[in-house]
N, C-alpha and C positions, 0 to 999 in steps of 0.2 A: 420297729420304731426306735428312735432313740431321741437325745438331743442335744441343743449346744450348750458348751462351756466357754466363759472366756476369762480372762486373769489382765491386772495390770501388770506395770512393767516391775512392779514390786512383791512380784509374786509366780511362783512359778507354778506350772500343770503339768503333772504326770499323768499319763494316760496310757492306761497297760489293757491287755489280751484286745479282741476285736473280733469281727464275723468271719466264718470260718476257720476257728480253732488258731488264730494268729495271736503269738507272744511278743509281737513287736513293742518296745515301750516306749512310748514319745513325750517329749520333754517341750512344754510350749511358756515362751514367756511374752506377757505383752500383748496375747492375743486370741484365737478360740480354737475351739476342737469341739469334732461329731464325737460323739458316744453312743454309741447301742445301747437296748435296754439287757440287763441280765449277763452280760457277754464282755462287759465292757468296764473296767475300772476306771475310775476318775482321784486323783486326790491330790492336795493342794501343798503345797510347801512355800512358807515365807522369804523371801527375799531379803528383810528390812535391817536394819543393823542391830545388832543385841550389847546392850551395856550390862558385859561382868565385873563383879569386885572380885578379885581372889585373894584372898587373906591366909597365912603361914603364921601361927601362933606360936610361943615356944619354941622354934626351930634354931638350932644350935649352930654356930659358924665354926667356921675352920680353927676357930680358936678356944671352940668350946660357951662361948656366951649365949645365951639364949635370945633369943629377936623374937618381935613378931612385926613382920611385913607386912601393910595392905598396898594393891594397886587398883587402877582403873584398867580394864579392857573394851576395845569395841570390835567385835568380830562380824561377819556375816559372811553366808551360802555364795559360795562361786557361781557366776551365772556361765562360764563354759561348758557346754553341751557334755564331756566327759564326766566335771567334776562335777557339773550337776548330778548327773544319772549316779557318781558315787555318793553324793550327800543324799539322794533320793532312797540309796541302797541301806544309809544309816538311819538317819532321821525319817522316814517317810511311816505315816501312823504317829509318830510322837508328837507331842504339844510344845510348844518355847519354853515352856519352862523346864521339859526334861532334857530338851537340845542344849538349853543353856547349864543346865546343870553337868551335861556332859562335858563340854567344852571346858567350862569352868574346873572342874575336877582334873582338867587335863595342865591344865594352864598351873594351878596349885601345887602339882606333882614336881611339874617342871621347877616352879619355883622355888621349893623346899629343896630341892635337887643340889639348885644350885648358888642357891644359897648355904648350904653347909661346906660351900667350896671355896670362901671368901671370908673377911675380914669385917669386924667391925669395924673400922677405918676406910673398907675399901665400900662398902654396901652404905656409908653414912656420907662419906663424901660425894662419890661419882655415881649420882641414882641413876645418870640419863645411860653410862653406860652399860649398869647391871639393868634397868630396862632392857634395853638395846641385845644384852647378850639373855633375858629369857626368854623375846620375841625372837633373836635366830634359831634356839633351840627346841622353842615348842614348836616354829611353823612346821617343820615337815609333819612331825605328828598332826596337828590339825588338818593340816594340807590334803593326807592322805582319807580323812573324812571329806572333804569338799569345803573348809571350813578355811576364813582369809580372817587373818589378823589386821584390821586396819591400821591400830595405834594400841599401843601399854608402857603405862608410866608409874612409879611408884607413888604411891600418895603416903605413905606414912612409917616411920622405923623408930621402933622404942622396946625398951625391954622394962622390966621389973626390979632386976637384980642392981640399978641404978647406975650402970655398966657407963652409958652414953651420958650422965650428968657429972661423973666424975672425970670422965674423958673432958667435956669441959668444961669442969673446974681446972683441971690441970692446962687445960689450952689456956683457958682464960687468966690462970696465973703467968702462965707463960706470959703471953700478951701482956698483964701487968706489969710483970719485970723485964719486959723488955719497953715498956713506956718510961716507967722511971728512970731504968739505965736511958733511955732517948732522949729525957728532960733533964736528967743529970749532963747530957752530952752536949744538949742543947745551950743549958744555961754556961756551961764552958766554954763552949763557941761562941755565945751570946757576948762574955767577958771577953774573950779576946778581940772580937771584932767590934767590939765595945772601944777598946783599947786603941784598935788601930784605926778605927774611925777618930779615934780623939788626936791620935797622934799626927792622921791623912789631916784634920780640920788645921791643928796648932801648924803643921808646914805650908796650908793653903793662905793661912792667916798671915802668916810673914812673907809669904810669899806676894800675897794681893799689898800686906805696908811697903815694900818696896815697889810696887810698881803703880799704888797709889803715889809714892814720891815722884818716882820716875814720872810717871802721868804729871804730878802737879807741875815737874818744872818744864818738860815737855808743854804744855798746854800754857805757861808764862812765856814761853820760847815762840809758843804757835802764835799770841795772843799778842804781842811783841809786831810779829810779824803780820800779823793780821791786820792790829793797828796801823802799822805803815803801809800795807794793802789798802785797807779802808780809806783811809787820807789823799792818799794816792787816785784811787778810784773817784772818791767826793770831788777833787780837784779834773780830771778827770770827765768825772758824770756832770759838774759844771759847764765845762768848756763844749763840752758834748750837748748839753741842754741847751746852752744859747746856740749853738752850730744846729743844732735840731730845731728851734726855734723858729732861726733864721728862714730852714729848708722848710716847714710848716707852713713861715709865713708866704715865701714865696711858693707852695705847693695850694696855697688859698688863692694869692692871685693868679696863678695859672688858670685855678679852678673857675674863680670867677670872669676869668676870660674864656675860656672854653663855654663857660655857659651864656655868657653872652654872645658867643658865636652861633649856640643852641640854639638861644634863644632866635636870629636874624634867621638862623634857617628854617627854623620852624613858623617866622614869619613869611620867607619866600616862600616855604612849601605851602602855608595860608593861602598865602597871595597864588600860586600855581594851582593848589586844587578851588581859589576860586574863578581862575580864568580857564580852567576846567570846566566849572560848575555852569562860568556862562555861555561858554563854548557848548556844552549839550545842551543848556536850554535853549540856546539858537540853534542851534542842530535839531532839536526837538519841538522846538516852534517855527522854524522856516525852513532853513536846509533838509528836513525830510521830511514835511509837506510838499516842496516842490517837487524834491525828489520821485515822493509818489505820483505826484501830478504829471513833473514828466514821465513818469514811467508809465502810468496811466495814458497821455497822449500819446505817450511812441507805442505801448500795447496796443490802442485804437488805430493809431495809422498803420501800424503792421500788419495788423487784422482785416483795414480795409484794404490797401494795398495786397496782401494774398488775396483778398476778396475778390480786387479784380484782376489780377494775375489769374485767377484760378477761374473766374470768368471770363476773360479773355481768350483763357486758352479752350474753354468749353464750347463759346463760339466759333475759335478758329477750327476746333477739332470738329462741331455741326457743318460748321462750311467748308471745311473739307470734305466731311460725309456727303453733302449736300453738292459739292463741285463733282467728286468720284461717281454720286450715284447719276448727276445730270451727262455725266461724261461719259459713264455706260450706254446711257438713255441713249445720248448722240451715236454712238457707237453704235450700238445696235441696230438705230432708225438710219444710219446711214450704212451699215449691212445689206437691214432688209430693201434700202432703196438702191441700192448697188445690186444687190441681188434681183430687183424690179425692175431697174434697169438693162440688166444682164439679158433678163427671161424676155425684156420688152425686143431688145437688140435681135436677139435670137430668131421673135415672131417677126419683128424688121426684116431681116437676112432672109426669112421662109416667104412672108409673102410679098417682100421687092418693094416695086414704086407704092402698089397700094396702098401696102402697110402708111408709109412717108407719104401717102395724099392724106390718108386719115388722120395724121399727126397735125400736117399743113391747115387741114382744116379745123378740125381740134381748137388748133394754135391763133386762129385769125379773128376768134373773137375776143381774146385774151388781150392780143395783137393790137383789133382797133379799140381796147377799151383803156388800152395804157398811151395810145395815140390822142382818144379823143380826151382824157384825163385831164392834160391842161385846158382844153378846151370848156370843159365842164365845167370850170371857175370861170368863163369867162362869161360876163352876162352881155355883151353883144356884139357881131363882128360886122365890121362897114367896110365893102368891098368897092375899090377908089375904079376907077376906068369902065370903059363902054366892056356893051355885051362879048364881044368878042374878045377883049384880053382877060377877061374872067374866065372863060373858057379854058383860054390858053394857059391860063394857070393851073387849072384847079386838072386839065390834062397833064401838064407838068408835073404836080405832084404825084399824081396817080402811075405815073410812068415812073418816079421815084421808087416806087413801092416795091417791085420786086428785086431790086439792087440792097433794098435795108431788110427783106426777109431772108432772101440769100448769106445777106450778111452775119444778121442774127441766126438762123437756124441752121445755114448750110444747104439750103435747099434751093432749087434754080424753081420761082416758082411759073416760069414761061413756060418750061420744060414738062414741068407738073400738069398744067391750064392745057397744053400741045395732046398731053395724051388721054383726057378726058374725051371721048367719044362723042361729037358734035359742038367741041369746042374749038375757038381759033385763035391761034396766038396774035 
């Protein structure tokens, strides 16, 4: 069985031996690891940054003075997988406070080191660079634990032997006598350009009275002339102002004639948009009343006119249909009576005279009934002469009769009567 471990990213996991007799050690940051039970080591080492003081008491410089230097450090554990596994090799089992002691101890060495190789002058003035050169010399040493210098600055340099207060008092005399000689220097500059500021004033000042003269008589000169300018001008700006006047006044009668013209046209254009005005109310009260009205009767007569245009042609177009179809009609009826005819002709030809006595007699009552026709109106006939020329007439006619059936049908009807069997012509 085993179980999990896990670490922030401020914090690292070592994790040594494992199942099956394995020395592999693993370095986890950030995150978790299996562990067996019994088989399996776990242990934690901090990441976080460590604040050292290291402090050199007593320690003697290149010149024999005795100092004692404090500074600040801030170091912390490399998170590179090598230089971890070698901090893991140092520190691993110890607490922060022995790591820091370690570290610390190391940092002090150095500083003592190299500090006995410098100057009271050089270690009091330039701290950032004796910083600077104890952070190049300790890192490899720390480096070589796994150990990263972030930052080291001196924080404090003083001794006992009053080394640093007479260094400056001596500065600070110095500095004195060199202000006094500077205000001694000063106030003699001060006199001379004192001097020559008074001497620069008295040449400006005689300089400015002569050319305040020059100015005055220049300016009676200008003023002279001005005078006669002005005079000049006045007479001038006179002649000018009655000439402007003038043009004024005749630039007013212009005006007032222009606006009198204004004004006639603005009375024409009156007078126009009112013969305007009555021009569309006559346009609006008669000319396009009428307007509509004719246009109104000529839509109507156009209307009616296509009306009967279009009836016109409707009937002409029925009685044509109506002439074509009676025209067929004839056609046809007079086909089939041509054809009646034809077939009558035919049975004529087959059975000879017969046929033409059957016709003949067919024919004779049609005959005396278109004969006796006028007779038929007539309501009574008086037959003038004796028995015997009555006779002889009414023989007469009867012997007429077959000269006008002859005539009408073609038919000889003696010839006909002749062949009738027990008939006599």
């Amino acid at each position: 069985m085993g179980n999990i471990h896990t670490v922030g990213p401020n914090e690292a996991l070592i994790v040594s031996g494992g199942c099956c007799g394995s020395t592999k050690k693993r370095t986890i940051v950030g995150g978790w690891a299996w562990a067996w039970w019994l088989v399996t080591d776990v242990q934690r080492l901090s990441l976080e940054v460590m604040t050292l003081n290291p402090m050199c008491e007593m320690v003697e410089t290149a010149q024999g003075v005795p100092l004692t230097v404090t500074g600040v450090a801030q170091c912390k554990i490399m998170k590179a997988d090598e230089l971890l596994g070698t901090a893991s090799e140092q520190f691993l089992g110890k607490s922060v406070k022995e790591i820091k002691m370690t570290i610390l101890q190391t940092l002090e060495g150095h500083l003592r080191a190299i500090l006995g190789t410098l100057t009271v002058e050089e270690v009091y003035k330039d701290r950032d660079q004796f910083a600077a050169l104890v952070r190049e010399v300790a890192a490899p040493d720390v480096g070589r634990m796994g150990i990263e210098i972030l930052s080291f600055t001196i924080k404090d340099v003083y001794d006992d032997v009053q080394y640093l207060q007479s260094l400056g008092k001596a500065q600070t005399a110095s500095v004195k006598r060199d202000a006094d000689a500077g205000v001694a220097e000063a106030n003699r500059d001060a006199g001379i350009r004192e001097a020559e500021c008074e001497k620069s004033a008295m040449d400006v000042k005689y300089s400015t009275d002569t050319k305040i003269e020059d100015n005055a008589r220049m300016y009676k000169l200008q003023k002279a002339n001005f005078d006669q300018e002005i005079n000049t001008a006045k007479a001038e700006s006179q002649l000018a102002y009655e000439l402007q006047a003038a043009k004024i006044r005749q630039r007013i009668r212009n005006e007032e004639i222009q606006i009198d013209i204004v004004e006639r046209r603005k009375q024409i254009e009156i007078e126009t948009q009112e013969i305007n005005r009555k021009d569309c109310e006559l346009s609006a009260t008669v000319k396009l009343p009428a307007e509509a009205e004719s246009y109104r009767v000529q839509t109507i007569a156009e209307g009616k006119r296509t009306q009967t245009v279009e009836t016109a042609r409707a009937e002409a177009e029925r009685i044509k249909k109506i002439g074509s179809a009676e025209a067929y009609a004839i056609e046809q009826v007079g086909k089939a009576e041509a054809e009646r005819m034809r077939m009558k002709a035919n049975v004529y030809k087959m059975y000879g005279d017969a046929a033409i006595m059957n016709i003949v007699l067919e024919s004779l009552p049609k005959i005396a009934a278109e004969v006796a026709a006028p007779l038929a109106k007539t309501e009574e006939i008086v037959l003038i002469g004796g028995n015997d020329q009555t006779t002889g007439d009414v023989t007469r006619l009867v012997g007429q009769l077959p000269p006008a059936i002859n005539a009408l049908t073609g038919v000889d009807l003696s010839k006909v009567l002749g062949k009738i069997p027990g008939a006599k012509a």
